[in-house]
N, C-alpha and C positions, 0 to 999 in steps of 0.2 A: 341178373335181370330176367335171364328166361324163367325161372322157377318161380321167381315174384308173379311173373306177368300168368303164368299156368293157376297157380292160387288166386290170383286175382280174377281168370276166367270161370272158374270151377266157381267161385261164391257167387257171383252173377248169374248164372246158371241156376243158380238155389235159390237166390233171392228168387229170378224168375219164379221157380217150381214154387215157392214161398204163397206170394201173393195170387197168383194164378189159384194157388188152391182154396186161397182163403178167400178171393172173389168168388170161385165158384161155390163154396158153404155160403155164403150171405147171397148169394142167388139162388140158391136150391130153396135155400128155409124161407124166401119171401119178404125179409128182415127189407131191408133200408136199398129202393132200389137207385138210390142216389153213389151209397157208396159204395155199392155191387160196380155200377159204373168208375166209378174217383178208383176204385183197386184195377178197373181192366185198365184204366188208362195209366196208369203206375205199369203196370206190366208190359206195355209198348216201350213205355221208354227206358225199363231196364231192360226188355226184348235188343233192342236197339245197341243199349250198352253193351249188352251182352256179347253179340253179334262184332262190334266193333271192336272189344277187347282180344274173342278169338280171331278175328281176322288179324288184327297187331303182332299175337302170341305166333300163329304162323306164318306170319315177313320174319318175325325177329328169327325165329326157327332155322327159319331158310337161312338166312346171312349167316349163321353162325357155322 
C-alpha cells in the first residue's frame, strides 16, 4: 500500500509539472487565451490531488 500510494504521489506531481508547463507555452506564444486558462485551472485541481495524495502517503507512513 505504501509504495502504491508513493507512485501514486510522484505521477501527480508530474501531471502537475505536465500541465503547468504546457499552460505556460500556450500563454507565452499568445495562442488560445481561453485554454491558457481551462489548463491553469486543471492544474489547481491536480495541485489539489496532488497535495491530498501526499498528505495520505505520510499518515499512511507514520502508522506503519
Amino acid at each position: 500500500m505504501q509504495s502504491l500510494m508513493y507512485y501514486l504521489s510522484t505521477a501527480a506531481v508530474f501531471a502537475v509539472l505536465a500541465v503547468l508547463l504546457m499552460g505556460l507555452w500556450v500563454m507565452t506564444r499568445g495562442e488560445s487565451p481561453n485554454l491558457s486558462q481551462k489548463l491553469m485551472r486543471w492544474r489547481v485541481g491536480l495541485q489539489f490531488a496532488a497535495v491530498v495524495m501526499i498528505v495520505a502517503y505520510v499518515l499512511v507512513r507514520q502508522h506503519m
